[in-house]
C-alpha positions in Angstrom: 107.9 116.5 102.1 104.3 116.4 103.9 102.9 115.0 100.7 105.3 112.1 101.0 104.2 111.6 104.5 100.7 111.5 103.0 101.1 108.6 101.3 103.5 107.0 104.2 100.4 106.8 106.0 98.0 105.8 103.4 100.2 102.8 102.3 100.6 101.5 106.2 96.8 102.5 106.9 96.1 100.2 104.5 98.5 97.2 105.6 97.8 97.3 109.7 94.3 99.1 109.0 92.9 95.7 111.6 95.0 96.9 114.0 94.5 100.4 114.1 91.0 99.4 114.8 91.7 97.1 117.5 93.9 99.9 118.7 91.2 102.8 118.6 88.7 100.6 119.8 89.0 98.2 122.4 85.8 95.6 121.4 86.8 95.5 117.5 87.7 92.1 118.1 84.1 91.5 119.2 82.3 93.6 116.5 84.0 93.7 113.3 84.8 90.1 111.5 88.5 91.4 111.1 89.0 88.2 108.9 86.8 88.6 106.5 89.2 91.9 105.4 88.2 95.1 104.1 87.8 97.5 101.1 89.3 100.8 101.0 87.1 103.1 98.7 89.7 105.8 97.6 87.2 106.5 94.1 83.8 106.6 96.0 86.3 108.8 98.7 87.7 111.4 96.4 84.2 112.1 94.3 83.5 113.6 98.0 86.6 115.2 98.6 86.0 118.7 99.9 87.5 122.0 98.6 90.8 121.9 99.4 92.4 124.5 102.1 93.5 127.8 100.2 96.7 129.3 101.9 97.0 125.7 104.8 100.2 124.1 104.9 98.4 121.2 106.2 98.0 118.0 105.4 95.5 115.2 105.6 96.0 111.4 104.4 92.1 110.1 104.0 90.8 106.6 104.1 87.3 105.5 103.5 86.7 101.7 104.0 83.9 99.7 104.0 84.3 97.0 106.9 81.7 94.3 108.5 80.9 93.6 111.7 80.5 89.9 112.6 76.6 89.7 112.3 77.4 90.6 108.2 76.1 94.5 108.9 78.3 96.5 106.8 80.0 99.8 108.9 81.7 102.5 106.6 84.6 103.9 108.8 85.6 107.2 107.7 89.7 107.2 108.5 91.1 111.0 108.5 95.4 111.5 109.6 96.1 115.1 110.1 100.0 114.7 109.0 101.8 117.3 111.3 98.4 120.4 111.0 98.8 123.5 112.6 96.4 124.9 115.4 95.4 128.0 113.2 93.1 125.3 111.4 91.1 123.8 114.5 87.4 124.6 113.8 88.4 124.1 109.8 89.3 120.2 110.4 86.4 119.7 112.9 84.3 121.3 110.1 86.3 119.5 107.5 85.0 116.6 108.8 81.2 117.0 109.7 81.3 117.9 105.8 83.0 114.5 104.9 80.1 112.8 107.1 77.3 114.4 106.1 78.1 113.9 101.9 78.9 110.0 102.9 75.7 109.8 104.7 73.7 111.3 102.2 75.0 109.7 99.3 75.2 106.0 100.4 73.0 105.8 103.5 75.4 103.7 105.9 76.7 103.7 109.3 79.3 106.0 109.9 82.2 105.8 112.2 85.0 108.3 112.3 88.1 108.3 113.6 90.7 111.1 113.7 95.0 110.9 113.9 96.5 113.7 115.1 100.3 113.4 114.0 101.3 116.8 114.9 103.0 118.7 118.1 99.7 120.0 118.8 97.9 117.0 118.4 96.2 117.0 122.1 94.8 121.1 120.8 92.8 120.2 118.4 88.8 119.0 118.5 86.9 115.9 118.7 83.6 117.7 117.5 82.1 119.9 115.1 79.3 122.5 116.8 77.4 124.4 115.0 74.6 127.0 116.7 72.2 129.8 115.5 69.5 130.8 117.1 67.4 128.1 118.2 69.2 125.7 115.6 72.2 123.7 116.9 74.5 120.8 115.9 76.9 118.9 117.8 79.1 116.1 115.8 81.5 114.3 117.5 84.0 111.7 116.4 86.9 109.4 117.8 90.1 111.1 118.2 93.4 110.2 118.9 96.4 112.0 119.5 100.1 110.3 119.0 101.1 112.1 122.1 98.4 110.5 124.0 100.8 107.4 124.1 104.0 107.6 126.4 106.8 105.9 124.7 107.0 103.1 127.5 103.0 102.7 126.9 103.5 102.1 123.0 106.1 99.8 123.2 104.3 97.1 125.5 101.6 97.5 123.4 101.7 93.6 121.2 99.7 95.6 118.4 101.7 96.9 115.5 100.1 100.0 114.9 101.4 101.1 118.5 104.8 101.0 116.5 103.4 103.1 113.7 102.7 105.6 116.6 105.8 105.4 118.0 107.6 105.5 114.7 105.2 108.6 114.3 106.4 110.4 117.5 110.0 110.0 116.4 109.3 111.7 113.5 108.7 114.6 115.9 112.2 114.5 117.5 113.6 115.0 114.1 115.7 118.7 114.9 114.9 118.4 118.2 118.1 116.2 119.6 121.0 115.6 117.8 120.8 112.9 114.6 123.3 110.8 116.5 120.5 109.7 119.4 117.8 110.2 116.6 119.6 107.4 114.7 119.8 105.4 118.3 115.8 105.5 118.4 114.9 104.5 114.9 117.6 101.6 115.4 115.9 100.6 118.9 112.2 101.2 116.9 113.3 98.7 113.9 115.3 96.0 116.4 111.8 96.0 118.2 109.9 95.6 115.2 111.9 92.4 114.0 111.2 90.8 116.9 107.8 90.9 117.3 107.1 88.3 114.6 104.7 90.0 113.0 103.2 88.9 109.6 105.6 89.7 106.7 104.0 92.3 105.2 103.1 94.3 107.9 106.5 94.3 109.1 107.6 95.5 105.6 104.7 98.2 105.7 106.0 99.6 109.3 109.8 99.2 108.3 109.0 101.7 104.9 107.4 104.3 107.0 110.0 104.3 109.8 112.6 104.6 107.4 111.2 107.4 105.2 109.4 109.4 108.2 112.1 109.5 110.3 115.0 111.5 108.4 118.2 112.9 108.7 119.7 116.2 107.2 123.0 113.8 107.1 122.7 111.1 104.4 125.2 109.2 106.1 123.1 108.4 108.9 120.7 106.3 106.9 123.3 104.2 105.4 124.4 103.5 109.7 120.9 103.0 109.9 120.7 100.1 107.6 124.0 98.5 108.7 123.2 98.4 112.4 119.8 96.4 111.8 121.6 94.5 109.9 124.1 93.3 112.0 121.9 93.0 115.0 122.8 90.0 117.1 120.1 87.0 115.2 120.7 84.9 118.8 117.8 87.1 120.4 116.0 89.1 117.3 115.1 88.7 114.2 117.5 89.6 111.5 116.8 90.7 107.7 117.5 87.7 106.3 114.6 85.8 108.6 112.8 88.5 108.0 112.8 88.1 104.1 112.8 84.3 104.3 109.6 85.1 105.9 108.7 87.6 103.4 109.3 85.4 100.8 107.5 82.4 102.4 104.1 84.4 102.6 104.2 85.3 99.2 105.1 82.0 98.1 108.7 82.7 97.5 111.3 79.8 98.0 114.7 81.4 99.9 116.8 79.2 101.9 120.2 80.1 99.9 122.4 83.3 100.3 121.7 84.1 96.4 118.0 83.4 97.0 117.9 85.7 100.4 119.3 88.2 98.0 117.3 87.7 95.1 114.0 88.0 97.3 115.1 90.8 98.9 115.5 92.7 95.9 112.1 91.6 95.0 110.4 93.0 98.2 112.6 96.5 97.3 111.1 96.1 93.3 107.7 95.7 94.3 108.1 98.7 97.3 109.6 101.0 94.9 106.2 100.1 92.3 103.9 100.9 95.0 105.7 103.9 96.1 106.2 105.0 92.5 102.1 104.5 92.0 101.0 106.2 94.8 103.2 109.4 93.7 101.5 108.9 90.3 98.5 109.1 91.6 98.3 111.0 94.3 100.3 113.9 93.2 101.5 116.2 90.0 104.8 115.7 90.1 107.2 115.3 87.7 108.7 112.0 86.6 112.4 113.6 87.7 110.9 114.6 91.1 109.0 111.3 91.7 112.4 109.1 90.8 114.4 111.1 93.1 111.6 111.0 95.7 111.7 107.0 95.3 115.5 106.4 94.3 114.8 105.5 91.4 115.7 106.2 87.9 112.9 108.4 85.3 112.8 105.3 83.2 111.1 103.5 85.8 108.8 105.9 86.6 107.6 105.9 83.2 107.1 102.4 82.9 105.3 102.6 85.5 103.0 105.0 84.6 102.6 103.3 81.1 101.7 100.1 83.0 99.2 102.3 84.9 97.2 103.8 81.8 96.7 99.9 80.8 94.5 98.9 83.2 
């Protein structure tokens, strides 16, 4: 299950990744040209990828991406979620990523910036630097850190950014054993009603809705089928429902719904191309099997084959 939660985050890193900037740091507006967009470097990324952890359990869901500031200087901000880690590994992730810095600066010679997520119950434990002394000879790296449980609940949801809402989706995740799936189910309901009526762009919305729904689970099936009926059937007079929100949807990607049949139609287009980019990130992001991967995305082995054909082609 944590490598599914490592690709959760890499998919919605990459669909709010302007607002988790604005949300780590408060003048991104003023320095970055946040319209201009941004390139995620995943190849340049994993040719640097550091031995991985013999004998962790944790996790880590990596971003490098190549951003501008407004003046046209490019900045290479160096993304690093630590999905759920363990405090045995402290000085290994601070090292972890003074080694991730040094290799990118070396290599391409650009401005660094990092920034650290700390998913896990521990979260506030772990370090914001990297120190390293002997003798006379000493090293202090320090990068941006954030914890989820930095947030209180009440602060994240006044928050008008929607990564606040990954975060809080995020520190639901946590409750997950912790209090009965009945009030579990109760917050991810609450989460998802707030999420429709922000009226945020399309696909963001779709981005945050995939990772609430497949980071916050249940040991009871039944309770994701409640899930999806009571956001449903949410009262459209004063939020958002999931027909607007696929007419929407559909409207920014140039799809024409204004019928029942056509709501339904571009629905199951939004699930189609969810499922592909789930499928893909499986593909390539782990060794699974094709029976592992179709039962990891609902869907059947067939699909995940022709998705992996489709893959090799291009």
């Amino acid at each position: 299950m944590r490598r599914k939660h490592d690709i959760l985050w890499k998919v919605v890193m990459e669909e709010v990744f302007d607002d988790l900037l604005r949300f780590c740091f408060s003048d991104a507006a003023q320095v970055y040209d946040l319209e201009r967009g941004f390139e995620f470097m995943d190849k340049e990324l994993a040719e640097l990828y550091p031995e991985p952890e013999k004998g962790s359990d944790t996790r880590f869901a990596d971003k490098l991406v190549k951003v501008y500031h407004r003046d046209g200087e490019e900045e290479w901000v160096l993304l690093h979620v630590e999905i759920q880690g363990d405090t045995a590994n402290r000085s290994q992730f601070a090292e972890r990523m003074f080694r991730y810095f040094y290799r990118i600066l070396d290599r391409f010679r650009r401005p660094v910036s990092a920034i650290a997520i700390f998913t896990g119950h521990d979260g506030k434990k772990m370090p914001d630097r990297y120190e390293y002394v002997y003798r006379t000879t000493r090293v202090t790296y320090q990068y941006h850190s954030v914890s989820i449980l930095d947030f209180t609940d009440a602060h994240l949801e006044m928050e008008d950014n929607p990564f606040a809402l990954v975060v809080l989706a995020a520190k639901t995740a946590l409750l997950a054993g912790k209090i009965p799936e009945r009030q579990l189910l109760e917050r991810k309901v609450a989460l998802a009603r707030r999420l429709l009526a922000k009226g945020y762009a399309g696909k963001k919305v779709r981005a945050i809705l995939r990772f609430l729904e497949n980071s916050v689970l249940f040991d009871n099936p039944e309770m994701n089928r409640i899930f999806m009926e009571q956001i449903q059937s949410q009262d459209k007079s004063h939020i958002m429902g999931i027909d607007e929100y696929m007419q929407m949807v559909g409207r920014e990607e140039g799809i024409e719904i204004g019928m029942e049949k056509g709501i339904e139609e571009g629905m199951e287009k939004g699930r189609h191309q969810e499922r592909r980019t789930f499928v893909e990130n499986l593909l390539s992001e782990t060794e699974f099997s094709d029976e592992k991967i179709a039962g990891l995305a609902n869907v059947t082995v067939d699909f995940v084959k022709e998705v992996r054909m489709k893959m090799k082609s291009y």
